[in-house]
N, C-alpha and C positions, 0 to 999 in steps of 0.2 A: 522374570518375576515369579516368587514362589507361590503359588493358592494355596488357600487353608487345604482343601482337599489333599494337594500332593502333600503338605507338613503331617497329615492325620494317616496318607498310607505310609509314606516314609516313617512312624513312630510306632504303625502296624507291624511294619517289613522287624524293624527293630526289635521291636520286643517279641516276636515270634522266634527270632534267630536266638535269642540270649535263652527264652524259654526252651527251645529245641537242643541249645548245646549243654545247657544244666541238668535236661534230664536225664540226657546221653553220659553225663559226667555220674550221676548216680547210680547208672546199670551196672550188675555187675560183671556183664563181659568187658566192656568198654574201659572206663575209667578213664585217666587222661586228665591234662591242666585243659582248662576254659581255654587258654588260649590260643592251645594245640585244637582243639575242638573249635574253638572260631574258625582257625587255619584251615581247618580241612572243609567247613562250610562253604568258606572263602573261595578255596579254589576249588572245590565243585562244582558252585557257579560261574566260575574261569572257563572249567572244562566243559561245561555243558554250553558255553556261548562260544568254546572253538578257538580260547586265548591261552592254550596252554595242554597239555596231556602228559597224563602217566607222572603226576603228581606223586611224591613221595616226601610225605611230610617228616620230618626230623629237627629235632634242637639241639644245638647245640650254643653255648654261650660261653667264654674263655676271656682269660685277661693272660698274653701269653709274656713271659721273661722279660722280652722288649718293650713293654707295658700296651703294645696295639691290642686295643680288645676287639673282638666283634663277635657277632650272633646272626645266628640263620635257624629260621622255624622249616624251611620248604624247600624243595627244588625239584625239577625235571630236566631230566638230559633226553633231547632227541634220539631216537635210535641211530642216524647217522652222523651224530655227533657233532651236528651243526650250531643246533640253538641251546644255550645255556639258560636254564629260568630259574632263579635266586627270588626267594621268601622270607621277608620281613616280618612279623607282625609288631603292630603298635594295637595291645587290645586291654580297656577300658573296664568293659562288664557294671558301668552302673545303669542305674535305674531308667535315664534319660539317656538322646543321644549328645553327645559333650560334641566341643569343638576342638579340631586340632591345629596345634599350631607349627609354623616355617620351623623351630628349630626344632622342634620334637622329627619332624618326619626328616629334616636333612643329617642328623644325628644316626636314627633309626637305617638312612639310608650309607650311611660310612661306615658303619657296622658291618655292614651285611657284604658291602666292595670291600671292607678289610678281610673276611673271608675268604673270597675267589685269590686277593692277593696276598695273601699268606698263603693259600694253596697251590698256586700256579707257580711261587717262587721259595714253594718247598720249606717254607719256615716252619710249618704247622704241622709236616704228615710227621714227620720223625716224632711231633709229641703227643698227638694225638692215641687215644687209647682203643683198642682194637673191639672193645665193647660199649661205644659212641656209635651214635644211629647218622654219623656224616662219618666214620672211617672210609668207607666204600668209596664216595664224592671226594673227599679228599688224597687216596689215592689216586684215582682214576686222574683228577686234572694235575698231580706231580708228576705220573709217570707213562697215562696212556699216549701211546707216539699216534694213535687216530686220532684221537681227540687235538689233540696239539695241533695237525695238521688239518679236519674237518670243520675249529669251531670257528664259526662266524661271526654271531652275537651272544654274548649277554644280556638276557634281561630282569630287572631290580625289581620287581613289584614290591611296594611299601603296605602292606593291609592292615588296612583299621575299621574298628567297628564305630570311626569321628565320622564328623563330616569336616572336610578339609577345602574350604573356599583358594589356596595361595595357589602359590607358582606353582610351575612345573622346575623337577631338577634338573640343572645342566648336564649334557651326557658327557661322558669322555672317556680317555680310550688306557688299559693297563696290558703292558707287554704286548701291546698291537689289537686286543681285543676291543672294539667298543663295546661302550657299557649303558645300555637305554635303560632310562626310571621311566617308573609309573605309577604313582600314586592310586591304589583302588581303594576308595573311603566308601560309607556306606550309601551315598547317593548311586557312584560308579555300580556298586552291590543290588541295589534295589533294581537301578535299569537294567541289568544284562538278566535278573530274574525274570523280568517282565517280557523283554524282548529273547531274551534266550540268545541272543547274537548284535555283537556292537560292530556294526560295519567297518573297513577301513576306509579313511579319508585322508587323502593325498593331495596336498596343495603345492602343484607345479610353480607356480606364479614365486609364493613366499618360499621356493627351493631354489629359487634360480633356474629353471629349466623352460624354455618352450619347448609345446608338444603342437604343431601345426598342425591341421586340418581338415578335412573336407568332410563335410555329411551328406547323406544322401537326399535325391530333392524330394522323393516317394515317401508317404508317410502312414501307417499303420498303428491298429491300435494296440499292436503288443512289442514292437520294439522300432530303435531308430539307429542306424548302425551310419558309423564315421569310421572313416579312414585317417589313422595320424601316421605320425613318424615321430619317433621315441629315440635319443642319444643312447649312445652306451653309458655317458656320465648318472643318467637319471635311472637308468636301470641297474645301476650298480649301487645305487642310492635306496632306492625301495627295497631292493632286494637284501641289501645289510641290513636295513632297518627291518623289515615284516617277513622273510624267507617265506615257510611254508603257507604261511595266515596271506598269501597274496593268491592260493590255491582254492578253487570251486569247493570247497567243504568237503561233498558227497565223491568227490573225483581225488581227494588228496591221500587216502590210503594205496589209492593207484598210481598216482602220475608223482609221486613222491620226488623233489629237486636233491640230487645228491651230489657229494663233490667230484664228482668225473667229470673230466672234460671231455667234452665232443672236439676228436684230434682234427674236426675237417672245418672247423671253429675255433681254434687254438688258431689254427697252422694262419687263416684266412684275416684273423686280427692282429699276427704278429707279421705276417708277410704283408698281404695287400688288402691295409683296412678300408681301402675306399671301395673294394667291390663286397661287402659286407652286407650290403640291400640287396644288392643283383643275386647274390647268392644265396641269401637265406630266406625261407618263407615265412617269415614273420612272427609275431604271434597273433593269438586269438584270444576279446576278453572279454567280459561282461564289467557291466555297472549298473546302478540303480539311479543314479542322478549323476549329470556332469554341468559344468560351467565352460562357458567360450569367452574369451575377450579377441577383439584386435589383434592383429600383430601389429607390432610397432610400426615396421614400415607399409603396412596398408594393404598388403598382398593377398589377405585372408585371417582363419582363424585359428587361436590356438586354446588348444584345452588347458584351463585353469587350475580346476577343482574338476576333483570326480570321487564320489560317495561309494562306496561296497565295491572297491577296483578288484576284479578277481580273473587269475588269468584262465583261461580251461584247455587251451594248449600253446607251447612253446615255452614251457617249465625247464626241457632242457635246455635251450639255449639263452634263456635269460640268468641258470645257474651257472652257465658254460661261461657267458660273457665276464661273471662276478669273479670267478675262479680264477682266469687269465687274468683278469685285473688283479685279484691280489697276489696272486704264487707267483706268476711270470713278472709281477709290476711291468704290464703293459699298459701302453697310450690307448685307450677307447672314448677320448673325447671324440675321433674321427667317426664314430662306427653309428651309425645307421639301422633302428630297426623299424620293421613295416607293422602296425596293430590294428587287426579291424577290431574295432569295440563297438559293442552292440547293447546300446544301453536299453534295460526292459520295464515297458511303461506300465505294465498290468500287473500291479502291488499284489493283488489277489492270487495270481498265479506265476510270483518273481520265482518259486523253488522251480518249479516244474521246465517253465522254459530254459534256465539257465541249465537244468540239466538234461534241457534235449540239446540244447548248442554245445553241451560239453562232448555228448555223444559224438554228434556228428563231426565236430572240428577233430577227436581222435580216433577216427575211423583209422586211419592208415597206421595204428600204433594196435589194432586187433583187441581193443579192449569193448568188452559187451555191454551195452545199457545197462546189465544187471550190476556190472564194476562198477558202474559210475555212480549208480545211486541205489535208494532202498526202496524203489519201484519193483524189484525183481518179486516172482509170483510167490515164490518160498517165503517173503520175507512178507508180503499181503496174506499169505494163509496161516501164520502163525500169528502176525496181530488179528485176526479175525477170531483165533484160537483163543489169545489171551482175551478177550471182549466178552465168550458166551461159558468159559469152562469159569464153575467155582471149585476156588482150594475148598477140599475137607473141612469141617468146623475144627478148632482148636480148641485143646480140653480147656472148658471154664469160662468160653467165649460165645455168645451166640450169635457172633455178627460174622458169618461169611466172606470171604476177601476173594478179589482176583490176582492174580501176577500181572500186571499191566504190560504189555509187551511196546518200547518206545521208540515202535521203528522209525519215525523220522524225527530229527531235532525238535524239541518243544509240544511233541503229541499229548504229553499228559497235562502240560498245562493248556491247552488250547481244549482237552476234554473237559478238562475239570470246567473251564468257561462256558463252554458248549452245555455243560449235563448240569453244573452247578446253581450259575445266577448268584441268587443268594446268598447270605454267610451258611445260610441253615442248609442249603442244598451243597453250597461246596463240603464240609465238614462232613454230611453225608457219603459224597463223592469220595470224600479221602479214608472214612473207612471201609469203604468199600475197597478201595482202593487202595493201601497204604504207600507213602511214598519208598517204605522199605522192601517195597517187593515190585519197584518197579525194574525195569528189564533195558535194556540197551544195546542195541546191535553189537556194539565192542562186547559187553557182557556177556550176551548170547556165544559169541566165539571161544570168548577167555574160560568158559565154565565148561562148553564142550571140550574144547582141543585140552585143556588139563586133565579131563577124566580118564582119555582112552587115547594109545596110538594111531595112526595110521601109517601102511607101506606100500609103496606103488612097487610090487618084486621084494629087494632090498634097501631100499630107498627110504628112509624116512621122511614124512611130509609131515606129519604133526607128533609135535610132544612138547613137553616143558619148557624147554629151550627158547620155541618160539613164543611161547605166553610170557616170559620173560624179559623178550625183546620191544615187548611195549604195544600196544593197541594196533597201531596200523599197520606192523607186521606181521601180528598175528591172525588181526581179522582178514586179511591177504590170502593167507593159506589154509584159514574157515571157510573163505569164499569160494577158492579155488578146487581145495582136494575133503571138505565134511561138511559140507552142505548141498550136498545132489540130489538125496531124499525126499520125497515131497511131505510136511509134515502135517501129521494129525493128530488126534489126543492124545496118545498113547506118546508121542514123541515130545508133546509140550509139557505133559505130567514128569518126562524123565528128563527134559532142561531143566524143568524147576527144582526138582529134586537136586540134580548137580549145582546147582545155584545155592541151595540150601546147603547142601554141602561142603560148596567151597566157602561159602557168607559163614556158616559156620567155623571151619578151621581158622580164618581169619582170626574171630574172634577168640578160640580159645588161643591163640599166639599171642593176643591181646597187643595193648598200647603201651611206649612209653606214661609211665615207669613199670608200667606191671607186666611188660611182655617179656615172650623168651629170650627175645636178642635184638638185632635191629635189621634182618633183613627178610623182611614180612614177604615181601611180594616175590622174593624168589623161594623159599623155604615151602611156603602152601601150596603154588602151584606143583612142585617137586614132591611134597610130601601125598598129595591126593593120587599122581601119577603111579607113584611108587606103590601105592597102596592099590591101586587101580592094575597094576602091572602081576603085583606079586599075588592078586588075590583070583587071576583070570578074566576082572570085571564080573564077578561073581555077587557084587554088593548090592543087595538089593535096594534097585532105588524106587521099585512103586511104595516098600513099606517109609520111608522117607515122606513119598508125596503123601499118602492117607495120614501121615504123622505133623507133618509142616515142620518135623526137626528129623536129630539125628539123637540117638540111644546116649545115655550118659558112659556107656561103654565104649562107644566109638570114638565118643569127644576126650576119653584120656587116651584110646590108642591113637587118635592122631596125635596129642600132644609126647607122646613116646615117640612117634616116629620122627616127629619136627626135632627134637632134640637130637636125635641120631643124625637127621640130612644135615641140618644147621654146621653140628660141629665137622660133618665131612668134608663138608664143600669148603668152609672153612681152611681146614687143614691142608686141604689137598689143591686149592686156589695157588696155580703160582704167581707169583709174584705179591700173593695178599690184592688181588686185585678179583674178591669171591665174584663180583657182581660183572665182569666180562667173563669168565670162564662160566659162569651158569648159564649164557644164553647161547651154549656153543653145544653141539649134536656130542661132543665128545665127556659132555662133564655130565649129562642126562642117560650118556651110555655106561657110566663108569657107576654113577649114583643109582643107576638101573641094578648091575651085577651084586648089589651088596645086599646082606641077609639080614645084617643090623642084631643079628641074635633076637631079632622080633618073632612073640609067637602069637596065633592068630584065635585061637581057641576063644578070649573072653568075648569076641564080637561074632560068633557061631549063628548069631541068633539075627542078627544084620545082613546075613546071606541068604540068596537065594536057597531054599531046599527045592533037590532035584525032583522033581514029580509033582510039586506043588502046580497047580493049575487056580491063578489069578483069571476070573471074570472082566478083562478089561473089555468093556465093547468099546469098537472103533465109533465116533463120530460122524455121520452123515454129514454130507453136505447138503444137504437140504436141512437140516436139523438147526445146521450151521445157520445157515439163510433166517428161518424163522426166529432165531435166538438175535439175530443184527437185526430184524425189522421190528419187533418188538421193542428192543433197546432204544432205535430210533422214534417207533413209536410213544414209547414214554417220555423220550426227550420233548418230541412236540409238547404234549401235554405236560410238561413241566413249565409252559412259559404261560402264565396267567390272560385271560382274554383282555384284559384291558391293558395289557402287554403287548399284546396282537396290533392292538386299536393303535398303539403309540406307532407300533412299526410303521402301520400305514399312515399315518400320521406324518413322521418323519420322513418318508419315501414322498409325500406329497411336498411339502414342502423345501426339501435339497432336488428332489427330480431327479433321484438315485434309483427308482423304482418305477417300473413302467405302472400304466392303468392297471393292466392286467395282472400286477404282483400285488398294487393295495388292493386291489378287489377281492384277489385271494387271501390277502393277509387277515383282512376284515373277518372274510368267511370263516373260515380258519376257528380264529377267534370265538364267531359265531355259534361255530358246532360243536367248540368245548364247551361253552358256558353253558349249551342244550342239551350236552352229553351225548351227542352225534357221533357216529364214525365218519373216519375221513376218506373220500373216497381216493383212489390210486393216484388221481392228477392232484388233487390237495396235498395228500403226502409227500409225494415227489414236489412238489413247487415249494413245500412250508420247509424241509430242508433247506435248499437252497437260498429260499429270501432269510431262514432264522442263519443260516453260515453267513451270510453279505453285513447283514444288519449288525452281530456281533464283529466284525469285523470293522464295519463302519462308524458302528456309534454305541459301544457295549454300554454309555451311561444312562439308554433308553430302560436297559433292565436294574438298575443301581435300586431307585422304589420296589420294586416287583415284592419282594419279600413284604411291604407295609401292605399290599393288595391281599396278599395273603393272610395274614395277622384281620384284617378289618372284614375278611371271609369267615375265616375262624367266630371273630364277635360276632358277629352277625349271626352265622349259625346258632351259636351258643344261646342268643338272645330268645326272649319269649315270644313265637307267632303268634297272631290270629287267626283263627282258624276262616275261611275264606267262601263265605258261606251265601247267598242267593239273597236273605236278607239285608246283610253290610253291602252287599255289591247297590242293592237297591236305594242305603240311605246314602250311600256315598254320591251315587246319581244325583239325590234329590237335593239332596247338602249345593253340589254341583251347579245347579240351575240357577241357586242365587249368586254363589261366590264366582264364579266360573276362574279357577283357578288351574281347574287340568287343560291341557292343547285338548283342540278340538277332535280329533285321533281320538285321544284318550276318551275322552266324553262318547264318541260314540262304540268306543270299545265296552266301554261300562255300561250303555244303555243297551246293547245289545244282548250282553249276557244276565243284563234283568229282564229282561224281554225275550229272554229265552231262545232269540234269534241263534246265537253262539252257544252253543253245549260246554257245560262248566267242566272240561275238562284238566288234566294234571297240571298241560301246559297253560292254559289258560289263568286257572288261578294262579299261576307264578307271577304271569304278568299281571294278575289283579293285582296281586299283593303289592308289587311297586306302583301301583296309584293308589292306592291303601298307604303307602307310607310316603306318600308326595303330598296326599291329602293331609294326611296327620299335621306334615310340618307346616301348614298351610291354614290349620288351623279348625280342620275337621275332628268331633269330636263323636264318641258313641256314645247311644243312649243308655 
């Protein structure tokens, strides 16, 4: 059942999205069709919820000889060649949100599989024209023999800005590949904003599969681990279907599944598949919810249902088993695998555990907690960096901004809630904050490793190449060989800068139709390298940061240079297959050598001068500290005391909150409304209940903003001045109505009586019995 609530944010979600891509449509770096601009909305909230990467949006639409039409807005190809992801759009742009209907989206979705299969079976590349923003895609699956050989799946996302109540498409399978739909309408759109991540759910039972087994009888309040037994049929099943997305998140740039076979797992399923348990050590998984039923014949239990299944080790041998099943077409109904799954009960801290057991289960694979997640201290002292440094003012602006650093999935929206509350306080947040300057660990790597080489001897470990190859290759070798440094302002000032810099090349490359060509994401990162290579790294980037842009001088010489890489790699691509030869050390060393007849003179002034001596002071860490305690401090105080009041309110009544948390919630409350500082243990305690409580029941704070609004009138309205006199007829008034509590009455005869000293705090409180009386029906003379 739908509440009016969820109809009024889903019509929010809506028309913010239509308003966000129209105004993007009228800038003029950008430009672009509305519904190339949905597209890329679309699947940034894909990518940010972990269903999809290294998005490259393109259109293409065609009615070819044979009369098979199709169209394609999107795609991403894995770096290993495994997962195919094909983009649809079905996009609307009116006023409301429309409904759509079974045949528009099975239509929308035959289109888009007559693409893959005009391209797989070669009909399309011979017509295809070499300046279409899908020549690259279209080659690559006619003629790359990896691909042929690594893809796995397909899959069809259908996206609209409808809401689509029907079925689901039937999948099925072209030249051996199957081909998974998925409808993402604007409901599917609005949850993964919210959540940031749509679990996978895997139902054994409607698969045909028993998963047997045993739980343990000890029970704890942060997890519950079971021991199953998993066929090779069922693992060969998931793993076609969800590949990578069945990978711990934070662990999948590492443990990445590729098509190797482990020969001692080949050899063990084609020889003697019944010791395939004795053999192998299983795997290790998490989840967030599971279901048990029965086994049929009585013997015990078997896993049904399991919510958020993610494996965190035994990646290669669940790709290993998939591989022999399909290249060998081996028998693995016989094959046996061992899984402890350790389902984790504390919602509150589901990230954290899941990626100490990622840890620990790949101990023996030498990977370091800092691999596995964005726990590592590098990546905690730059978000602490982005939190207290402000960008420079912008000429004509006087609202100050941060670069928001997003070290962990969904940090900026979980801030903005935390800092926000209200429309009025989010909206604040956001320009403080803009969502265009927010930062993301992949971003952080892609802006670095593009600007500047690295060489271990002769070796090359970072350049073009691998920014090319896609997010979690790249951020692999950020991790591993340019990120050793410990950073501090001085080095977040020259990320953002590089951020700016590469955000800007993008843009003067611009969008179909206005761009230079269509192969955006290999060209910029190449073209800044090159310029980065030939200039010594000489380019100044604090004048950059004190600027928040790039010289209109710089912005035509990168588009000179983009022109020059573009048509080289081009030409010199064999096979016309530009987009595998750029991520190769060999087309980054060739596109390195070349001079392009480029001269450097007009950006003289974008350089470093030698002797110039910039004032940058380093950052303290102490500095650091009191700029976060502050921050936090005015968070507190951003939550109204009768906001407080509710906390403890609702902690009383669910019995989510000990005594000791509404007591201090109250307090809290107390010492804002009195203008109190808080002392050490308040501070620390009011963090913590205001993180539980937004977590538990954020619709405690949904009023908050009318608290504030009726503070405002209130203020604004005309006092009484509160004076020894009115205190005395109020008493007297009192004696006959007796309308104040008893409290009250002696509180008022006391300070007529001169017992109580009419002090500041005092007459505050006079004043609301002053205006209890009023309503009550006391009147001055």
């Amino acid at each position: 059942m739908v509440t009016n609530l969820e109809n009024l944010e889903l019509n929010k979600f809506y028309q913010n999205i239509q308003q966000e891509i129209r105004s993007e449509q009228l800038s003029e770096e950008e430009g672009g069709t509305l519904e190339q601009l949905f597209t890329q909305a679309a699947v940034n909230l894909l990518s940010d919820g972990g269903e999809t990467e290294n998005v490259r949006v393109c259109y293409d639409e065609k009615v070819l000889r044979t009369g098979i039409q199709h169209k394609i807005n999107a795609y991403a190809l894995s770096d290993n060649y495994e997962t195919l992801d094909l983009f649809i759009t079905i996009y609307n742009g009116t006023d409301e949100v429309t409904r759509i209907f079974k045949d528009e989206i099975d239509k929308a979705a035959k289109r888009v599989t007559n693409f893959f299969r005009n391209a797989v079976y070669k009909d399309y590349v011979n017509e295809i024209e070499e300046s279409s923003e899908i020549f690259d895609l279209a080659h690559t699956l006619a003629d790359s023999r990896e691909l042929k050989d690594g893809l796995v799946r397909v899959n069809v996302f259908v996206l609209t800005d409808g809401v689509y109540p029907g079925d689901h498409i039937a999948n099925q399978a072209i030249s051996g590949y199957p081909i998974y739909y998925r409808v993402i309408d604007l409901n599917y759109l609005y949850n993964i904003s919210e959540k940031s991540h749509v679990p996978i759910e895997i139902n054994f039972k409607e698969d045909g599969f028993q998963v047997p087994c045993i739980y343990t009888p000890t029970e704890n309040a942060e997890y519950q681990s079971y021991l199953a037994i998993i066929s090779g049929d069922a693992l060969v099943n998931i793993y076609e279907r969800f590949g990578s997305r069945l990978l711990e998140q934070n662990v999948r740039s590492f443990l990445q599944f590729s098509g190797k076979i482990n020969k001692g797992i080949r050899k063990t399923i084609m020889s003697e598949p019944h010791m395939f348990l004795a053999f192998n050590n299983g795997l290790a998984a998490t989840a967030e919810e599971i279901r048990l039923e029965p086994l049929p014949d009585g013997t015990g239990n078997s896993v049904a249902w399991v919510k958020d299944f993610q494996i965190v080790n035994g990646g290669q041998t669940t790709a290993s088993i998939y591989h022999t099943w399909k290249k060998d077409k081996a028998n693995v109904s016989g094959i046996f695998v061992q899984v402890k799954l350790n389902v984790v009960k504390n919602k509150e801290n589901f990230s954290t555990v899941v990626a100490r057991i990622a840890e620990y289960a790949n101990t023996q694979n030498k990977i370091s907690a800092s691999d596995l997640s964005s726990n590592s201290v590098n990546h905690i002292l730059l978000e602490k960096l982005s939190r207290t440094i402000w960008a420079p003012p912008v000429s004509g602006k006087s609202q100050q901004t941060r670069w928001f650093y997003d070290r962990a999935r969904g940090q900026y929206k979980t801030a903005m809630l935390k800092e926000g509350f209200t429309a009025a306080k989010r909206k604040a947040f956001e320009l403080k904050n803009p969502k265009s300057q927010v930062l993301t660990k992949e971003d952080l790597a892609k802006y670095v490793n593009t600007y500047q080489e690295v060489y271990d001897g002769k070796k090359l470990l970072i350049g073009p190449h691998f920014v090319v190859r896609g997010n979690q290759k790249n951020y692999v070798q950020f991790m591993h060989h340019n990120f050793s440094l410990s950073p501090d302002n001085i080095y977040f000032e020259d990320v953002v800068a590089k951020a700016i810099l590469f955000r800007s090349a993008e843009k003067v490359y611009g969008v179909k139709p206005n761009a230079i060509g269509d192969m955006r994401y290999i060209t910029v990162p190449y073209t800044i390298a090159w310029l980065g290579y030939r200039l010594d790294y000489k380019l100044d980037l604090y004048k950059i940061w004190k600027a928040q842009d790039i010289s209109a001088r710089l912005r035509e010489k990168l588009r000179e240079i983009m022109l020059c890489v573009e048509d080289y790699i081009k030409t010199h691509a064999p096979g016309s297959l530009y987009g595998e030869w750029a991520k190769k050390e060999e087309c980054w060393n060739a596109v390195r050598q070349q001079g392009f007849g480029i001269s450097f003179d007009s950006i003289s002034d974008d350089l470093e001068v030698r002797g110039q001596n910039y004032k940058r002071v380093r950052v303290t860490e102490d500095e650091m500290v009191s700029a976060e305690i502050k921050a936090m401090q005015d968070r507190l105080q951003s939550v109204h005391p009768k906001t407080w009041e509710k906390i403890e309110e609702w902690g009383r009544a669910t019995g989510k909150l000990t005594p000791y948390q509404r007591t201090m919630a109250r307090t809290i409350g107390t010492n804002f409304s009195r203008n109190r500082k808080l002392s050490e243990i308040e501070f620390s305690n009011g963090q913590q209940i205001l993180d539980f409580a937004i977590e538990e029941a954020s619709e405690i704070f949904f009023d908050m903003e009318d608290y504030f609004e009726t503070d405002i009138s209130v203020t604004t309205t005309v006092k009484p001045e509160i004076t020894l006199e009115l205190i005395q007829a109020i008493v007297k008034w009192d004696k006959k109505s007796k309308k104040l509590k008893d409290f009250e009455y002696r509180f008022m005869a006391d300070l007529s009586e001169a017992r109580k000293p009419l002090t500041e705090y005092h007459q505050a409180l006079a004043l609301k019995n002053y205006e209890k009386a009023k309503r009550c029906g006391f009147q001055e003379d």
